[in-house]
Steps between C-alpha positions, in 0.01 A plus 500: 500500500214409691186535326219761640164436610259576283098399615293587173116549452224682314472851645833480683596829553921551594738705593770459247862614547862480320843652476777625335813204478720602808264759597575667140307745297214336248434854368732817349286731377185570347502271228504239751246638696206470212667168374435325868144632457419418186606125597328540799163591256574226255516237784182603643319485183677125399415363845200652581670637796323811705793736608382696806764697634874555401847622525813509304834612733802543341622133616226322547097485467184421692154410368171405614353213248139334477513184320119417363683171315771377805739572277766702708834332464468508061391869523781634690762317338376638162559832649846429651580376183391682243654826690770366556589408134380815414776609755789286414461586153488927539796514747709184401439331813617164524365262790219491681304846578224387802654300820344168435161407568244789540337514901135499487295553781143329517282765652180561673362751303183616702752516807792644345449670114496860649795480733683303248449747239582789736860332604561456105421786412674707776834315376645791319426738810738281707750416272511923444368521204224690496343717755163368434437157377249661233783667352703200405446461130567121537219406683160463490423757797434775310198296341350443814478878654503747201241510190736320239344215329702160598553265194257257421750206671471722843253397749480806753089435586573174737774671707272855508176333515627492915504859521165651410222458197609773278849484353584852618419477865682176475774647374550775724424242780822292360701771490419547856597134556822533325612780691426375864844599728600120613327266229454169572741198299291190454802297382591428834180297528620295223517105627742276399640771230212392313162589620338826603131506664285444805571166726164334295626586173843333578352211655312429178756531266701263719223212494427587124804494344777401735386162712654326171725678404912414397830488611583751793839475363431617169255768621619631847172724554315228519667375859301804650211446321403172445227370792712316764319154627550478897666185646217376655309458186780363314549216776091454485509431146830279491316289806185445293646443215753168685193442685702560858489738775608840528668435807687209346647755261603786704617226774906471465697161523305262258749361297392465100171739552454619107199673590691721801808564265208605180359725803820635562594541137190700385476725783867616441387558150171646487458655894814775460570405872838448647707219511501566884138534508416208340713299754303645804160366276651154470597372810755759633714378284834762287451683203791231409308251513201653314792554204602170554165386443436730203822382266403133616153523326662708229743227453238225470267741211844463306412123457172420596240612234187368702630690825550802264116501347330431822723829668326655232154409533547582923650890350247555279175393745686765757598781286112451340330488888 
């Protein structure tokens, strides 16, 4: 299974999801119900995690987590965990409960907190549930628009603090948010299944965190997000670095020209252009021939150590530029 992005920071807030095995129920009553919350409070309070919205459905659950301590990926596994166990045990359950890896969204929060929290929380209304998300008992809604006191693990002030000064007229103001006819669903702003905020915010995380990062084919998300390097500067810094010309690279016919087939190698690698496209940049020539060119060098990194370090040194001065 391929593994999931996870980008991990002090004051990371996220938008944490996971499900039932095969869609299947994680809860059957009301047992369950406090168990999932009590784990939920004992993994805040072990990881230092601030909880700030969230929702157990009868199949699955959705959170909104701030990690002071980048610590995401422990936390929630603790909590998938422990419930589970918990849940194996009480219903003799064999196999696994959650489908694999949890999904965690990295959000913006001053962009998207509110309308994140609104979506979560109106879960239950769409699923038929409940005719008001405040009247879901397995939510935190009610804490945000009524006078009960949230548990001490609860942040509600960050998500209200939007809505007015005093906690009542941000209440009532939420409760005006939640019930507005044709809400708004920020998940389909999410980039690259990963990533949720303004074109700035995305852009950063991107140059922060992902300019370095691994294997596309271990972690497919980061194809979409990781910073693509344009032909034109990959050729620029192959040229300087065998001291020739640009046009000497991108010129086709030279016969035993490492520095045009390096060219060709990296930009198929790090650009995300085509094959085809490629071919137009050097020389006119088929997106054959720019595979042909591709498995050649690849062939020659199989044996050639010193060929191998110096395609790394050219990779890393792009991917760093």
């Amino acid at each position: 299974m391929a593994r999931p992005l996870r980008i991990e920071y002090p004051g990371a807030f996220y938008h944490v999801l996971n499900r039932g095995q095969r869609q299947d129920v994680i809860v059957d009553d009301d047992q369950d119900w406090q168990r999932f919350l009590f784990c939920l409070e004992r993994m805040a309070k072990r990881y230092g995690i601030r909880i700030h919205t969230y929702c157990l459905m009868t199949n699955h659950y959705h959170l909104i987590l701030e990690t002071p301590e980048a610590n995401l990926s422990r936390a929630v596994q603790w909590l998938n965990v422990s419930y589970a166990s918990y849940y194996n045990r009480r219903h003799h359950y064999a196999g696994h409960l959650f489908q694999g890896r949890f999904k965690a969204i990295l959000v913006e929060v001053d962009e998207y907190l509110e309308s994140l929290s609104r979506y979560i929380h109106l879960n239950p209304v769409r699923a038929k549930m409940a005719f008001r998300p405040w009247e879901y008992p397995w939510s935190s809604c009610r804490f945000f628009v009524d006078s009960s006191k949230p548990p001490q693990w609860l942040e509600v002030d960050r998500v209200l603090s939007g809505f007015g000064r005093s906690r009542k007229i941000a209440s009532n103001r939420y409760v005006e948010y939640l019930s507005e006819s044709d809400p708004a669903n920020p998940c389909k702003d999410v980039v690259g299944s990963s990533l949720l905020g303004s074109d700035t915010f995305v852009k950063w995380i991107k140059s922060s965190f992902l300019s370095g990062a691994g294997n596309t084919h271990e972690i497919p998300e980061l194809k979409q997000l990781k910073p693509r390097p344009s032909v034109e500067l990959i050729v620029e810094r192959v040229s300087y670095y065998f001291q020739t010309r640009v046009e000497t690279i991108l010129k086709c016919g030279s016969k035993c020209n490492q520095a045009r087939d390096i060219a060709i190698y990296l930009s198929r690698e790090l650009s995300g252009q085509t094959c085809q496209s490629l071919g137009e940049m050097f020389g006119h020539v088929s997106g054959a021939a720019i595979t042909m060119r591709h498995k050649h060098i690849e062939k020659d990194l199989k044996k050639n150590r010193r060929l191998k370090q110096n395609l790394q040194k050219m990779r890393e001065q792009i991917v760093e530029t």
